[in-house]
N, C-alpha and C positions, 0 to 999 in steps of 0.2 A: 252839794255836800254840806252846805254852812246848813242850811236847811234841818238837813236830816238831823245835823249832829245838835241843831236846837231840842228838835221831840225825842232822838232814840237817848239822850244821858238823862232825861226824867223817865220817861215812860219805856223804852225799852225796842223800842218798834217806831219806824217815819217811813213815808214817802217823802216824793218831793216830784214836782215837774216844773220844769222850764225849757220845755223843748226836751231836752236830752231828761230821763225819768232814771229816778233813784229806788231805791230800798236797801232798807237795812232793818237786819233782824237779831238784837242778842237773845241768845240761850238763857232759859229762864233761870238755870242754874247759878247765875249770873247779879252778883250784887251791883249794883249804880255805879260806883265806883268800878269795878273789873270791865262793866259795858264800856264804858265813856274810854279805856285806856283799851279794849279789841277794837273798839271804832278807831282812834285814834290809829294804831297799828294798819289797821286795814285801808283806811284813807292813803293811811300812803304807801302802801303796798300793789292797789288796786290800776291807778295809772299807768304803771306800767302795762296796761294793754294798752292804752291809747295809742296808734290812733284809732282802733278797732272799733265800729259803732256800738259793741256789746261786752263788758265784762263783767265777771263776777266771782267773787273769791269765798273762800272759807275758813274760816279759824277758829282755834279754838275757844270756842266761846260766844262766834258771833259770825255774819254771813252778812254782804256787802255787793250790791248790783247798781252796775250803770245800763240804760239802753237807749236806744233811738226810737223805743214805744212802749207802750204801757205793758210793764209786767208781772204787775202787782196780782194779778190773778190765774200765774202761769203757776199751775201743781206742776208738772212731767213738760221736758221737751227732749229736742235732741240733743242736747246737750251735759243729761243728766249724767251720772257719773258713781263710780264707787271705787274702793280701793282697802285692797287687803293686808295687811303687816305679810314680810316675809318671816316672821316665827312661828310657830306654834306649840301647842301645849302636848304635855308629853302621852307621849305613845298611851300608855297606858291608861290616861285618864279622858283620852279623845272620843269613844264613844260618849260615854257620860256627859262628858264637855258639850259634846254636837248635838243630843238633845235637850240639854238643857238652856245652852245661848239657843237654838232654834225657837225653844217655847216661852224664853225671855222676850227675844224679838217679836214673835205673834202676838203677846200681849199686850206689848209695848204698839205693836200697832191698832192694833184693835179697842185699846182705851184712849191715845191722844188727841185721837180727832173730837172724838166726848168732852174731853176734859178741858178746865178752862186753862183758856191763853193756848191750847192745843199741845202741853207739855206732859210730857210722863217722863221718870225714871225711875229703877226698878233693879234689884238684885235677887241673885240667885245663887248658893250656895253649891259648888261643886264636890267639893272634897275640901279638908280641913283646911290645907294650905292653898285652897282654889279657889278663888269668888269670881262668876260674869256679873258684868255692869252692864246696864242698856239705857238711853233717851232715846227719846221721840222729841221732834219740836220742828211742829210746820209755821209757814210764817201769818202772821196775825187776817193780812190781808183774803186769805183763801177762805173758801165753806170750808164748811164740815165736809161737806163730797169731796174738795178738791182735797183737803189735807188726807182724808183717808186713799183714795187715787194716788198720795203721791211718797203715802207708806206704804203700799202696798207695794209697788213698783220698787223700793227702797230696799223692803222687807225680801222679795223674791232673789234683788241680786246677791248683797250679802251674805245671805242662808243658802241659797244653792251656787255660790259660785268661790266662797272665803272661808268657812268653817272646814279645816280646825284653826285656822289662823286665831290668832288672841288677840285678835284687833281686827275691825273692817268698820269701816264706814261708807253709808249713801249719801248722796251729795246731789238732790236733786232741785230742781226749779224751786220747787216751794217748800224744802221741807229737810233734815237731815234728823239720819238716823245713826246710829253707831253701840256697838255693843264691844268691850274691850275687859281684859284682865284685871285693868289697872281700873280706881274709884275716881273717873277724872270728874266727875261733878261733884265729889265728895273734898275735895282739897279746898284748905284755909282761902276765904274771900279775900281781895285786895283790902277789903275795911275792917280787918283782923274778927268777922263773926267765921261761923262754924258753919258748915258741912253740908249736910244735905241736898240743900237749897241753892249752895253757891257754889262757884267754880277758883280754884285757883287762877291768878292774873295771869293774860296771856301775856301780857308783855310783862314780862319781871323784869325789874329795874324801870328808873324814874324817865316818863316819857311826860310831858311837861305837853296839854292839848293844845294850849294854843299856840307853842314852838310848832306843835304840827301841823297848824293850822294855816301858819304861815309858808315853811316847808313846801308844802303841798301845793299853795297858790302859785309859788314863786316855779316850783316843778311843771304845772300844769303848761303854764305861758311857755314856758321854755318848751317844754316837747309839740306843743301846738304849732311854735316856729320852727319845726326841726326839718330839716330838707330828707325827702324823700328816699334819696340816695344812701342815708342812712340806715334803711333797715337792714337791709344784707348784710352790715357788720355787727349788729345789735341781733340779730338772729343767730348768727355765729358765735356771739359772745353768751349767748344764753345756751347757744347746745354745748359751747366749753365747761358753762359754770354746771351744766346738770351732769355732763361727761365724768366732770370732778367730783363730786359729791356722790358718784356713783362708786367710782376708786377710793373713795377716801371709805364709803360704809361698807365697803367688802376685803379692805387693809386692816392690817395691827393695827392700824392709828385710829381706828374708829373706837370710842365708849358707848356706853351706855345713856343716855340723860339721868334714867334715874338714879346710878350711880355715882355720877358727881354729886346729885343733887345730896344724895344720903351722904357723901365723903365731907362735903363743905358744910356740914348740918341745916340745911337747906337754905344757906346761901346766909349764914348767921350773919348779922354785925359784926360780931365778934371775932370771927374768922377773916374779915375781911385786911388784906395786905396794904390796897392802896389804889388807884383811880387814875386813869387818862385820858386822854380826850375822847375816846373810844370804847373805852370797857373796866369797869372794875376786877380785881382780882382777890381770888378771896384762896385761902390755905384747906386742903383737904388730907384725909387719910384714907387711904383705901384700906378695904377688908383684909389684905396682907403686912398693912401697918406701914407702907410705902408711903410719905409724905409728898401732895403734888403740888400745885398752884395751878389754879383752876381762872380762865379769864372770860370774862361774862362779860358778852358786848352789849354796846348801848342800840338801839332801835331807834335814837332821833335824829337820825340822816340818811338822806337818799343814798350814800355813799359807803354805807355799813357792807354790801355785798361784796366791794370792791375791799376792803379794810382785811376782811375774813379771809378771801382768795387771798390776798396778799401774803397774811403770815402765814398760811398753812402751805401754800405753794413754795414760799421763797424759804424760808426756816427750815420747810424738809429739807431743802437741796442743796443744806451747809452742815458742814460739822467744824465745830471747832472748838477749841478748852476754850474760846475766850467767848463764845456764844452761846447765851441760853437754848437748854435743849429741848426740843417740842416732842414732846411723849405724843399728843396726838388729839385728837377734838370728837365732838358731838354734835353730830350735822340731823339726826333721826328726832331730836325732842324740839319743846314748843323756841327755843332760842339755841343760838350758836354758843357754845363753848370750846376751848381752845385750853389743851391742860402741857405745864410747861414740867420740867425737874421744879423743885421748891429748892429755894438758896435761904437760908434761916438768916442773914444780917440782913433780908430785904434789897433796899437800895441805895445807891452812895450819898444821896441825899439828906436821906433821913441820919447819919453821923455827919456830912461835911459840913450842915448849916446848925448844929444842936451843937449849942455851949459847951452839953457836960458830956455827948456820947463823941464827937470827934474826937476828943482824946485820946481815943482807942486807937485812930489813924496816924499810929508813928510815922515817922518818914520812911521805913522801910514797907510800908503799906501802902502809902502813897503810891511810892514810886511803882510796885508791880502794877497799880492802878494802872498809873499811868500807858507805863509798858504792854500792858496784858490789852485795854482798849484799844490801842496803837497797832499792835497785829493781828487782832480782831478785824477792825477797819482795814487794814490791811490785804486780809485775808478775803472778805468781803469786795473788794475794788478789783484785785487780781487773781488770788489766791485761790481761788472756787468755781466751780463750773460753771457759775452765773454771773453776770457783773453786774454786782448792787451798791446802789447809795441808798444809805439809810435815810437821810433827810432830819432825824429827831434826835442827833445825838447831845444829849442832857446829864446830867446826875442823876436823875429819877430815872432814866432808863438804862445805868449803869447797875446792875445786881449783885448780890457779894453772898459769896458761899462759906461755909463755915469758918474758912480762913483767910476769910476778905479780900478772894481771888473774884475781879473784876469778869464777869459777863453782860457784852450787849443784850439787850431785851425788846420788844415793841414793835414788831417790824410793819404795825400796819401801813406807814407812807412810806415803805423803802419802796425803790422801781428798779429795775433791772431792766439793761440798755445793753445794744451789741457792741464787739470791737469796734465798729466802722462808725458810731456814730462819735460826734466829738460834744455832743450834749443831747441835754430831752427839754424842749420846753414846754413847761407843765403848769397850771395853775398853782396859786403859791398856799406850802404847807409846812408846820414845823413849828418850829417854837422860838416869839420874837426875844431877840438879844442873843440866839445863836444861829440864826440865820444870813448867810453870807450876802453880801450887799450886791454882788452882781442878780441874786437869785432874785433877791425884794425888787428888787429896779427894773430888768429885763424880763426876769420869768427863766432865764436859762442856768437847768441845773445839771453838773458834772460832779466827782467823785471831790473837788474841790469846796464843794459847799460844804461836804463831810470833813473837808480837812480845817474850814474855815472854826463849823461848831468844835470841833477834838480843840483846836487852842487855845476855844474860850473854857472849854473842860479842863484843858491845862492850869490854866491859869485861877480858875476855881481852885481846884485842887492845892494847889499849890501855896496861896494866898490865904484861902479858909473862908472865903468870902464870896458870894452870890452876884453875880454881873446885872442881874434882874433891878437889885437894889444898889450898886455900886453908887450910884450918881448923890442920891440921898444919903449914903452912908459917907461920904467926902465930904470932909471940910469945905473942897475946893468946889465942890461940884461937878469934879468930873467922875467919866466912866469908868472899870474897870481897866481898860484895856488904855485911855488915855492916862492914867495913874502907871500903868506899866513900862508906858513906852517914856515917860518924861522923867521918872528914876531911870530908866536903860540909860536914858541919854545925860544923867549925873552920875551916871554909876555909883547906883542906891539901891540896885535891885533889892538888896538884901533886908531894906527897913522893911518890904513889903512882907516878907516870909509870915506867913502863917505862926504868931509868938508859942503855942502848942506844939511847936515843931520841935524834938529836940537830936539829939546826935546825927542831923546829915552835915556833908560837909558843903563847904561854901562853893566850891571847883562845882559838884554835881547839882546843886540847888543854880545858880548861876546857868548849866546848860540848861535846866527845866522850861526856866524863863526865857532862855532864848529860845526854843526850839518852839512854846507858846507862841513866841511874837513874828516868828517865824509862818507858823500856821494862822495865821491873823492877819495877815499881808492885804492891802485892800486890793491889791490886784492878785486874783486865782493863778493867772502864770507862775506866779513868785512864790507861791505855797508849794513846800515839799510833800512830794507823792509821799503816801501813808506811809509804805514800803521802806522809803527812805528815812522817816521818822523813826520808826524802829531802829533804825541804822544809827542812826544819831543818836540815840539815847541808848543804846548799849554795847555799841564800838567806845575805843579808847580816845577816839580823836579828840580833840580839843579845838583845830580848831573850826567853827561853823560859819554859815552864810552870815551877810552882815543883813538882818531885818531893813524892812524900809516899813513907812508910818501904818500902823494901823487903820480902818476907818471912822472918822472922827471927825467933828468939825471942831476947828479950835474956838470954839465955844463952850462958859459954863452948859450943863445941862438947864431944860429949863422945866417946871414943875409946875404941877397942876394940882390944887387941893392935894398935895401929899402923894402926889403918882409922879411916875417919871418919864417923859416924853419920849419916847423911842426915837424919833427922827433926827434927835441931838448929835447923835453915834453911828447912822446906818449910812452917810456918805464919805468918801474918802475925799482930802482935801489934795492925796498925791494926785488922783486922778483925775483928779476937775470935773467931777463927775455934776452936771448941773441941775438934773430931774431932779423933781420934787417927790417926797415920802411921803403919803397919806400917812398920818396919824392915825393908823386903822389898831392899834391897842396900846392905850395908856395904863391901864392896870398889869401889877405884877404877877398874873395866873401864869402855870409853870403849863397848863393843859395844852394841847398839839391844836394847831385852828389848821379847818381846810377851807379854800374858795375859790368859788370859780372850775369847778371840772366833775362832771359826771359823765359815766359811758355810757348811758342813751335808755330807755324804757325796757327794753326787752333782758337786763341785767338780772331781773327778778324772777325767772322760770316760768316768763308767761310765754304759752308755746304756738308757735306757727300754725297745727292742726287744730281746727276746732271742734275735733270732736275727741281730741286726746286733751288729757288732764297732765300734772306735775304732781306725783307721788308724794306721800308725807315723808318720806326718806331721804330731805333734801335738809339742809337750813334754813333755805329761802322761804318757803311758805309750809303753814303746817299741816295744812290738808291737801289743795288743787288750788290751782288759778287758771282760769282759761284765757286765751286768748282765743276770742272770736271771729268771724267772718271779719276782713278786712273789708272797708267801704269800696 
């Protein structure tokens, strides 16, 4: 693969052998830059057939083979494949349509094998509001015989088995053909030239090659050691994820691709809301003038298939005023899109840490924050037909609607756990400085973890100040949360109060704190059920549990070139807790890290039959992937 990806980002087209035989071929429509970022996409898409001795994928843009023997000169095998949109074009303009893509395609076959680099594309005007598009593009290494052999075969299926559909492509050994509605080799190059010649980027958004490069190695070694007894659940997990993708593009909840693309003005800057570890989100309008939020995931992790299921799955299966609401996604275009309600004040972030916008956040604003996150979570643990822990509860994943009524948002790391279990131990994910210290140390995570990050939200909120940076922003050098508990214990809470604060009273600012330090407890036992939290802050009682220490070592923090050591804060000194913290992040990024956990190769819609393909009606891949003959 290292190989290929030297000759196909200059020239466009590689082999490679080393025992196990490559090829890779971008679409000439195809600028240096859009090749180098399909290749990228496809490299790490394509593994997931392993262990298979033969795969080979398709995309748009570009086409990607591994085998166990030389198949640079395979036009047609059994393997060959096509695949037709489930729409088509309207009743009335169908004849018309049928012969005119039919004598697009004949042409298109009958000049590319001529032509050099073996590329054609070609238009055809329908009716005023109609145009068919067609390529041709066999791959470098074939004749001129093999490449016309392997349009023809291309040519036959498409035109006698997919017109009137307004989309079909062949997808064969040596060659793809595709004739469609849409100008897909006409769209803006990755290197901002024009049209003709180039293809829009398949992977839109920033995929960074030699992040994938690495990615990919590290993927590879892992599935190579993967115990056999694994496929049968990785088989299963890939006919759930196509099951899903199935329901979701024959539900309300399914868009259009090209419809966000035109609502978000094709994914402007300018549009753009804001960015997670997983996807940026950008603001759209729909043709009815309905304002949405559109989330555009990222493609640089094995792990994206899981992220996508996650929120579309668990989000449906909640309703709640204090949860952002999931209108519904785009699983049929070149990436996944996931479109939510739009909350116009964004998120709690962007006012609780801004000098001159948290102003806005009187204390009566706070507090519904407060409260409204509080049975949200709440709702979430018990309240719902699922039982989900979020994992990422933050400020930036806190969202506020016109009238700075608090919605959770993000759910790509929540998991949902049955009654019976009493945790999930899972590789560790979320965001450092509100991740709970049993989770960093152990790995075991309970609705606890969720109660641990809501205190250190409290106590943001509350304070006006960012736990990320707390340690540097001390005189003293301590954290957030050892600042809090060493005023509780001079009963000073009050010097802490956010000075923008103005008319709450001392009685209710005083519980806030407490019920923070409360949710901060280094032992999970001791942390109040969400449920109960809600109880607490809007019952009359007065009076509440007495906290015990935060996790902390009583130590200043210690600093590094102007960053702040995480491991200063993340052990509890009540509980003697003696393991050592990797220093695994010293910078202040607010972004979600995942590590350590993938569900296995077969996640990606590579399929069991090898002579059946994966439709372009999926998220996961945008044309086929096969999975081949197992060894």
């Amino acid at each position: 693969m290292e190989q290929i990806y030297q000759n196909i980002s200059t020239t466009g087209f590689a082999t490679s052998n080393f025992t196990v035989y490559g090829l890779g071929q971008c679409f000439s429509y195809l600028s240096h830059v859009s090749c180098q970022l399909c290749y990228s996409q496809s490299r790490v898409k394509l593994p997931h057939c392993l262990p298979s001795t033969a795969g080979r994928i398709y995309l748009d843009g570009c086409f990607l083979e591994y085998a166990d023997r030389d198949v640079s000169s395979h036009s047609v095998d059994e393997y060959d494949a096509f695949s037709c949109s489930n729409t088509t074009v309207a009743d009335a303009l169908q004849p018309r349509f049928n012969t005119l893509a039919a004598a697009l395609v004949e042409n298109l076959t009958a000049e590319a094998y001529r032509a050099e680099g073996y590329y054609q594309a070609a238009s055809l005007q329908v009716a005023s509001t109609l145009t068919v598009y067609g390529m041709a593009q066999c791959w470098k290494s074939l004749t001129a015989t093999g490449c016309r052999e392997c349009l023809e075969k291309g040519k036959q299926n498409i035109v006698g088995s997919c017109l009137p559909a307004d989309d079909a492509k062949a997808m064969n050994a040596g060659c793809f053909l595709r004739y469609s509605t849409e100008p897909f080799y006409k769209a803006q190059a990755a290197d901002g030239s024009d049209g003709s010649s180039e293809n829009r980027p398949v992977i839109i958004g920033v995929i960074a090659v030699l992040a994938a490069l690495v990615v990919i190695g590290i993927v590879l070694l892992w599935w190579m050691r993967r115990s056999n007894s694994a496929a049968g659940n990785d088989n299963d997990d890939a006919q759930r994820n196509n099951a899903i993708i199935k329901s979701i593009a024959n539900s309300n909840l399914s868009f259009k691709y090209e419809d966000l693309m035109k609502a978000t003005g094709n994914f402007d800057h300018h549009n753009k809301l804001g960015q997670g570890g997983f996807g940026a989100v950008y603001k759209g309008v729909l043709p009815n003038g309905k304002e949405i939020a559109v989330k555009r995931l990222f493609y640089n992790t094995t792990n994206w298939v899981d992220q996508f299921f996650n929120e579309v799955k668990l989000i449906n299966q909640v309703q709640h005023k204090n949860l952002v609401k999931l209108l519904g996604c785009s699983v049929e275009g070149p990436e996944s899109l996931l479109v939510y309600e739009f909350l116009s004040n964004t998120s709690l972030d962007k006012y609780l840490f801004d000098s001159f916008k948290k102003t806005e956040l009187t204390w009566e604003r706070r507090l519904e924050m407060i409260i409204g996150t509080a049975e949200g979570l709440a709702y979430l643990h018990g309240g719902s037909v699922v039982r989900i822990i979020h994992r990422d509860i933050k400020a930036s994943n806190i969202l506020l609607d016109e009238k700075f009524r608090p919605k959770i948002s993000d759910f790509g790391l929540a998991r949902n756990f049955a009654e019976d279990q009493s945790h999930l131990s899972t590789g560790l994910a979320g965001t450092f400085g509100y991740m709970a210290p049993e989770y960093i140390v152990h790995g075991q995570l309970t609705e606890k973890a969720d109660v641990y990050s809501y205190g250190v939200l409290v106590l943001e909120i509350i304070m006006g100040s960012r736990n990320q940076n707390s340690i540097l922003a001390s005189a003293d050098g301590h954290s957030l949360m050892q600042q809090t508990w060493q005023h509780y214990n001079s009963n000073t809470l009050m010097t802490l109060l956010d000075p923008d604060l103005h008319g709450c009273s001392e009685e209710e600012a005083l519980k806030v704190f407490k019920v923070g330090l409360l949710c901060v407890q280094a032992s999970p036992a001791l942390r109040p059920a969400m449920w109960k939290v809600v109880e607490m802050l809007t019952s009359r009682l007065r009076e509440l549990p007495i906290p015990t220490q935060p996790p902390f070592l009583n130590t200043h923090g210690s600093q590094s070139g102007g960053e702040v050591s995480e491991a200063s804060y993340l052990l509890s000194a009540s509980e003697k807790m003696t393991e050592s913290v990797d220093q695994t992040s010293k910078d202040q990024i607010s972004l979600s890290i995942l590590q350590g956990r993938f569900n296995g190769p077969n996640q990606i819609a590579a399929t069991a039959d090898p002579k059946s393909t994966v439709r372009s009606s999926g998220c996961l891949d945008l044309f086929a992937a096969h999975r081949l003959s197992a060894p």
